[in-house]
C-alpha positions in Angstrom: -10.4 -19.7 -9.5 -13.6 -18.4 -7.6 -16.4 -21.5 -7.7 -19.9 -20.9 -7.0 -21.8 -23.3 -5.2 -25.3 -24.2 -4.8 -26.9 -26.5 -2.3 -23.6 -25.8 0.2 -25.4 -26.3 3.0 -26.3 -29.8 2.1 -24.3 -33.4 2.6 -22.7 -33.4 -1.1 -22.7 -29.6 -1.4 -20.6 -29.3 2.0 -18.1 -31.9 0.7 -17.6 -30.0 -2.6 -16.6 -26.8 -0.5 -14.4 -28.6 1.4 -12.9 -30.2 -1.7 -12.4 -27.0 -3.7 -11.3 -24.7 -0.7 -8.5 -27.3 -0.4 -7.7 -27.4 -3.7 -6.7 -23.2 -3.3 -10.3 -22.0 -5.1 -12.3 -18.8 -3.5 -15.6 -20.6 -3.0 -18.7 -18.4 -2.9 -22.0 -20.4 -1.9 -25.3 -19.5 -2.0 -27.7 -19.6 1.2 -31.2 -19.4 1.8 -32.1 -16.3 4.3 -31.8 -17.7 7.7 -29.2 -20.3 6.3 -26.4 -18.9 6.8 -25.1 -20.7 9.8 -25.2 -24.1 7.8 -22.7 -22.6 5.8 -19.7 -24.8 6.2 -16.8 -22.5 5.9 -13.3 -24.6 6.1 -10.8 -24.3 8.9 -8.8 -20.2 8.5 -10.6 -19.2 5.0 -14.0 -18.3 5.2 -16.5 -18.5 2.5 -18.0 -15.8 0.6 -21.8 -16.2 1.2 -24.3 -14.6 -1.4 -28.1 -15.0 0.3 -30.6 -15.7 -1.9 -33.1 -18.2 -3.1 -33.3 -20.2 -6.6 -37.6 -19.7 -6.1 -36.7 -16.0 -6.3 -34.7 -14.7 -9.0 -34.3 -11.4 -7.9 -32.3 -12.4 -4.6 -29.4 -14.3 -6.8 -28.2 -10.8 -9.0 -24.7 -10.7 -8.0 -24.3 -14.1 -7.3 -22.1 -14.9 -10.5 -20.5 -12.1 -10.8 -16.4 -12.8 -11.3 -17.2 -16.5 -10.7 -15.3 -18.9 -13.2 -17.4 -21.9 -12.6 -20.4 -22.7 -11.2 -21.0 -25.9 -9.0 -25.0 -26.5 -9.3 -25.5 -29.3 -6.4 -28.9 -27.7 -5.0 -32.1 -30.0 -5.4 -35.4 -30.6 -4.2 -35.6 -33.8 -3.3 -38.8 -36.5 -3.7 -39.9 -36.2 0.0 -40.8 -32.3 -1.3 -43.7 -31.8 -3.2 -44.1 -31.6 -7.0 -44.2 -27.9 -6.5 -41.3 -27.3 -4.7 -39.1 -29.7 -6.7 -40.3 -27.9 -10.3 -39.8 -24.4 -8.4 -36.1 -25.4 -7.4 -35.0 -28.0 -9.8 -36.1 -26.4 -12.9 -37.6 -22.6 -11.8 -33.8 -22.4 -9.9 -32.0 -23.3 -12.7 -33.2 -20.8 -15.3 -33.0 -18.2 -12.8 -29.4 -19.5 -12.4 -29.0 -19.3 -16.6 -30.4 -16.0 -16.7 -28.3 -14.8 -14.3 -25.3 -16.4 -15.6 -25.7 -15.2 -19.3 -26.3 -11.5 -17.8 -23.4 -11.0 -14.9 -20.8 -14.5 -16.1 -17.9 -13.1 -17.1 -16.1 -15.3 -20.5 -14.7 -18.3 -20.4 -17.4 -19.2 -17.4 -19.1 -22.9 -17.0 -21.4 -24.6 -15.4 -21.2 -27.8 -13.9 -24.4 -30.0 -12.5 -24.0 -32.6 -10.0 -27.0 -34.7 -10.3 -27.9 -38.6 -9.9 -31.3 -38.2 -11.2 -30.4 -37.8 -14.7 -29.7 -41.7 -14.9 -32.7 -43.0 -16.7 -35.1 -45.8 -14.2 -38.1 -46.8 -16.2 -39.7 -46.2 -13.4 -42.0 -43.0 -13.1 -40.9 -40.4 -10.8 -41.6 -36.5 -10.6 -38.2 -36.3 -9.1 -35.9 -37.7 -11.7 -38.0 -35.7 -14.0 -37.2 -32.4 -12.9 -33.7 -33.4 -12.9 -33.5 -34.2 -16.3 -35.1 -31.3 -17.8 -32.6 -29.6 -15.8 -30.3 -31.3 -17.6 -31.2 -30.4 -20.6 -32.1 -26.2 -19.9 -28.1 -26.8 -18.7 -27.0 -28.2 -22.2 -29.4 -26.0 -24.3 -28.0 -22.8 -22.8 -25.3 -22.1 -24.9 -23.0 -22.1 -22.2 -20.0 -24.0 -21.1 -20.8 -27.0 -19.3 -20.2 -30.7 -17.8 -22.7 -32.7 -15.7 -21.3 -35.1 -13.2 -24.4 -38.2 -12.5 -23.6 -39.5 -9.4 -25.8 -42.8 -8.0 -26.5 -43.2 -4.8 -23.5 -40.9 -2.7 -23.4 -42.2 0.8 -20.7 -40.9 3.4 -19.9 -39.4 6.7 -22.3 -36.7 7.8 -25.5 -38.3 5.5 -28.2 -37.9 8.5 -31.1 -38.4 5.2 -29.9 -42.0 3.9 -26.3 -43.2 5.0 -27.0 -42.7 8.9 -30.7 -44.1 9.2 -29.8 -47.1 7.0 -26.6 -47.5 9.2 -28.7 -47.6 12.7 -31.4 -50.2 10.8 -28.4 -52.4 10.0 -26.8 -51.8 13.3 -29.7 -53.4 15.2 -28.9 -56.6 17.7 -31.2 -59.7 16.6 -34.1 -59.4 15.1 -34.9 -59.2 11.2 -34.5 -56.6 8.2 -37.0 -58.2 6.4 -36.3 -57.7 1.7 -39.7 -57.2 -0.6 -37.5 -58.8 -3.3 -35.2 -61.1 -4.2 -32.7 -59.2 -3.7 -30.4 -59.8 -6.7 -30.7 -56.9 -8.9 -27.8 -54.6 -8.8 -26.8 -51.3 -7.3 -23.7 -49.1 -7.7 -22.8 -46.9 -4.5 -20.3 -44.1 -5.1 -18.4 -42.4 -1.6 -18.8 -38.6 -1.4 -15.2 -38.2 -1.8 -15.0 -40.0 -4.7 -17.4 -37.7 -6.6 -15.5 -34.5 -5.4 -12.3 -36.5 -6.6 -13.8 -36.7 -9.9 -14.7 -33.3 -10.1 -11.6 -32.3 -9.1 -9.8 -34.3 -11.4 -11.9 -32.5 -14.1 -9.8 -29.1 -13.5 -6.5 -30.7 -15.4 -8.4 -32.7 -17.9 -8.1 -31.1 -21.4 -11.4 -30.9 -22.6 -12.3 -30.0 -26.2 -15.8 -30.7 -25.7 -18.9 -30.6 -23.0 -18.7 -33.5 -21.2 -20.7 -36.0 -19.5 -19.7 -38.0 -16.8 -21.7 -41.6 -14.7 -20.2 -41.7 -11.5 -20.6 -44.8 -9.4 -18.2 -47.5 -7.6 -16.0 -49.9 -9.8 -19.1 -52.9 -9.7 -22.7 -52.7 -8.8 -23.5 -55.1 -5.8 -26.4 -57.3 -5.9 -28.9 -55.5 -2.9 -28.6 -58.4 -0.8 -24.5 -57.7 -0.6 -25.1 -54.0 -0.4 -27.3 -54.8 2.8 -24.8 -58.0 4.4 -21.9 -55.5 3.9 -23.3 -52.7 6.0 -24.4 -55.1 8.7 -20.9 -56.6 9.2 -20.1 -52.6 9.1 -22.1 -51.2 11.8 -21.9 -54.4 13.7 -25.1 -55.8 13.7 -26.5 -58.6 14.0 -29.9 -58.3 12.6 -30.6 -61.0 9.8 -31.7 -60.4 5.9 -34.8 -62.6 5.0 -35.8 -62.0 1.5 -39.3 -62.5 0.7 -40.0 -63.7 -3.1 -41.0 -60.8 -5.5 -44.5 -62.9 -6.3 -45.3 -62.9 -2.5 -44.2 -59.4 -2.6 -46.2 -58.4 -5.5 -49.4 -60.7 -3.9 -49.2 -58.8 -0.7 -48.7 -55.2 -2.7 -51.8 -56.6 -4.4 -54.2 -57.2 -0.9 -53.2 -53.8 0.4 -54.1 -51.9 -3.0 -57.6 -53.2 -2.0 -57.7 -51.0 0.7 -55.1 -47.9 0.4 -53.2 -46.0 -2.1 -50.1 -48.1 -2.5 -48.5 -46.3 -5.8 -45.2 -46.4 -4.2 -44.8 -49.6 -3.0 -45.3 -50.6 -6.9 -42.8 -48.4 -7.7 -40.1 -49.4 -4.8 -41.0 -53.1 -6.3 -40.2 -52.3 -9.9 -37.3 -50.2 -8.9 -35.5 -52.8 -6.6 -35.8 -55.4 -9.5 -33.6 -53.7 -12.4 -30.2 -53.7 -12.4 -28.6 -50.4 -11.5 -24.8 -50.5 -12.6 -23.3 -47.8 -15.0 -20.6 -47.5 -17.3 -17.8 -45.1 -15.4 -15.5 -45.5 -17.9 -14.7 -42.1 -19.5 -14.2 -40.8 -15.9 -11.5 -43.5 -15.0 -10.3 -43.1 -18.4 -9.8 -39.3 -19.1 -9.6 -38.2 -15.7 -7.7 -41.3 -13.9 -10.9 -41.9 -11.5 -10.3 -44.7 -9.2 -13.6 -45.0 -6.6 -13.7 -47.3 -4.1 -15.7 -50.6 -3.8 -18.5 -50.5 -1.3 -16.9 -53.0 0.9 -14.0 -50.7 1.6 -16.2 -47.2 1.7 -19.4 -48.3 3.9 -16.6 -49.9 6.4 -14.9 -46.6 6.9 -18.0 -44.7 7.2 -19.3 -46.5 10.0 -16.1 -46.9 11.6 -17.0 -43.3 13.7 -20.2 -42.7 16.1 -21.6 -39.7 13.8 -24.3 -41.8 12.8 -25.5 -43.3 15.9 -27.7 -40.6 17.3 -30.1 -39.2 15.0 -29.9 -35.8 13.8 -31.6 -33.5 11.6 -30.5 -34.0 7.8 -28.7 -31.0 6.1 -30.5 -29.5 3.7 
């Protein structure tokens, strides 16, 4: 099959080329103008590279043209602003639809890959976007499955997995917890969400589908953080500081600056963040790894211990 792919030049965007180029698909991807060298073509097969931008509709005609499916992985992230995220998240997927319904050949589908879709009750522009992305996807008349990945950590993550690697990694000192650290969350590896997807090819669907993708068990935080210490070999030490002292101190500083966010990163790190996976180990055989096994082979290399600019 050919697969398109958006947001290749990312971390989860490289894996999935990768992932489908090894699995015997003709992968085209999409690159911004003066992208084109983050392309991350695999080893004798080069991609096929369509430049264009999803803020520009113009520049993606051609893009789907004798594509089977279409892998949308490209997002504007919360450290962009609301502007950018509704002109990529949601502007770059209607151009995507439009462009799909005019030039998509039959029998073509779409597939998101997007965590943000999980629903937090709490507020963010971000998550948002995502979801009425979502929902343009599943209104559109076309073909289509979304994959909802949590948090995807994994070798070559120079935004999250890396920095929070080298903080863990520190010798002495303390990593000091604004909670009490025993809510849950539910890491997934990179490879395990291009597994899924690829397990996806062979499943017999009759339907469009929808699937959570996250490791076997959430992890209170306080685990999540003790495992990737003993990973990257630090010896830094959690304290956790009590969610009322937390809140108290949240409270002093509000008197003085903006602090939105830290109320939000408060009410976020208390709610339990586990998801039911079980249609993807059910229909397509999914087996993720735990955390404990994942984080330890991800910081078993040195890519993460010099900083480097995040793909993107």
């Amino acid at each position: 099959m050919r697969i398109a792919i958006t947001g290749a030049t990312g971390f989860i965007g490289g894996y999935l080329v990768r992932g489908m180029d090894k699995a015997g698909h003709t992968v085209r991807v999409l690159a911004r103008p003066g992208r084109e060298d983050a392309v991350p073509h695999p080893a004798g097969r080069p991609c096929e590279v369509h430049i264009g931008d999803l803020t520009d509709a113009n520049s993606i005609k051609g893009f789907l043209e004798g594509v089977d499916i279409l892998l949308h992985a490209a997002s504007a992230h919360d450290h962009f602003t609301e502007s950018q995220m509704r002109a990529v998240n949601i502007g770059g997927t209607e151009a995507l639809l439009a462009e799909a319904k005019r030039a998509a050949h039959p029998g073509f589908s779409l597939w998101v890959v997007s965590s943000a879709v999980i629903g937090a009750p709490v507020y963010s522009y971000y998550r948002d976007s995502k979801r009425v992305q979502e929902k343009l996807i599943r209104g559109s008349g076309l073909d289509w499955a979304s994959f909802r990945p949590t948090l995807v950590y994994g070798v070559g993550d120079q935004r999250l997995t890396a920095p929070f690697l080298r903080k863990c990694a520190r010798q002495g000192g303390s990593i000091w917890v604004p909670h009490d650290g025993l809510s849950k969350i539910n890491p997934v590896h990179v490879d395990d969400v291009v597994d899924a997807l690829l397990r996806f090819f062979d499943f017999d669907r009759a339907a469009d589908c929808i699937y959570e993708l996250a490791g076997p068990a959430g992890i209170p935080y306080n685990d999540f953080l003790d495992l990737t210490i003993r990973a990257a070999g630090g010896t830094v030490k959690r304290r956790n500081i009590p969610k009322k002292w937390a809140d108290r101190f949240i409270f002093v500083k509000g008197l003085f600056t903006d602090v939105t966010a830290d109320r939000r990163a408060s009410a976020y790190f208390n709610l339990h963040h586990e998801h039911d996976i079980s249609n993807a180990v059910y229909e397509l055989g999914w087996s993720p790894r735990t955390y404990a096994a994942g984080i330890t082979e991800v910081a078993a290399g040195d890519w993460w211990k010099t900083e480097a600019e995040p793909k993107g």
